[in-house]
C-alpha positions, 0 to 999 in steps of 0.5 A, spaced: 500 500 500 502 507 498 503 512 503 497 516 503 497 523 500 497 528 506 489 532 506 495 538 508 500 540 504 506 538 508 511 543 510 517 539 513 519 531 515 518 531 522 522 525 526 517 520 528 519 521 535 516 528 535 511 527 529 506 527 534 507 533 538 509 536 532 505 533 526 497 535 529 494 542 526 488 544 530 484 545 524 477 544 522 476 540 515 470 538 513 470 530 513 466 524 512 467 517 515 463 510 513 465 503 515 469 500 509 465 493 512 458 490 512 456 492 519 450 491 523 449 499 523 451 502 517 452 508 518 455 516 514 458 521 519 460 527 517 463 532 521 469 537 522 475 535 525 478 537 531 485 537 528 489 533 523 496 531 521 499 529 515 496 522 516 491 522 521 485 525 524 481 526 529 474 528 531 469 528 535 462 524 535 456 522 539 456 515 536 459 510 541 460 505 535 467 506 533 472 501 536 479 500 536 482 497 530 475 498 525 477 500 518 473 506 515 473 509 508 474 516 509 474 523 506 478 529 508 477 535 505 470 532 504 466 537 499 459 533 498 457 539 492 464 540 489 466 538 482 472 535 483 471 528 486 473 527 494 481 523 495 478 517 498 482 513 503 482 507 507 483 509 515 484 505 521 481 507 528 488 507 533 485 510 539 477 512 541 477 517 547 471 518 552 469 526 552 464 527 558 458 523 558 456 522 551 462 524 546 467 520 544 475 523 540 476 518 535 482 518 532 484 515 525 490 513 522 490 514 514 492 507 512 492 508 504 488 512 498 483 508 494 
């Protein structure tokens, strides 16, 4: 699988052991997530980010469907009216935060491009 291509334009290479502290941008960019699986409960959110890096992104939602692990479809920049059609990618959910009693901070690691 390739690297995928950042929903950012990348503006240095940062050392993985600071990627993380370094890498995350704390913007809003319109997104869509869907499971790239059948599932009991199929299901489309859309949303803003919280932040995002060259690989990843992070929200957060109301739905408690999400677990670690879980392969997505996701769209980021997402534009449902654009003409140009969304970079799809393939995503994998590597941590799920619970935020007060009924928000969850899902974060997802950009596998690939479809």
């Amino acid at each position: 699988m390739s690297e995928p291509k950042s929903p950012l334009a990348a503006s240095s290479k940062v050392p993985a052991s600071d990627r993380r502290k370094r890498g995350r941008s704390k913007l809003q960019r319109p997104f869509r997530v869907r499971p790239s699986i059948v599932m009991a409960e199929d299901f489309e959110e859309t949303g803003k980010t919280a932040n995002v890096s060259r690989t990843g992104l992070y929200f957060i939602t109301r739905r408690s469907g999400y677990f670690r692990g879980m392969r997505l479809f996701v769209n980021v920049p997402y534009e449902p009216n654009s003409s140009v059609p969304n970079t799809e990618y393939v995503g994998e959910v590597v941590r799920v935060d619970k935020h007060g009693e009924q928000q969850f901070g899902i974060a997802v690691h950009l596998v690939s491009t479809i």
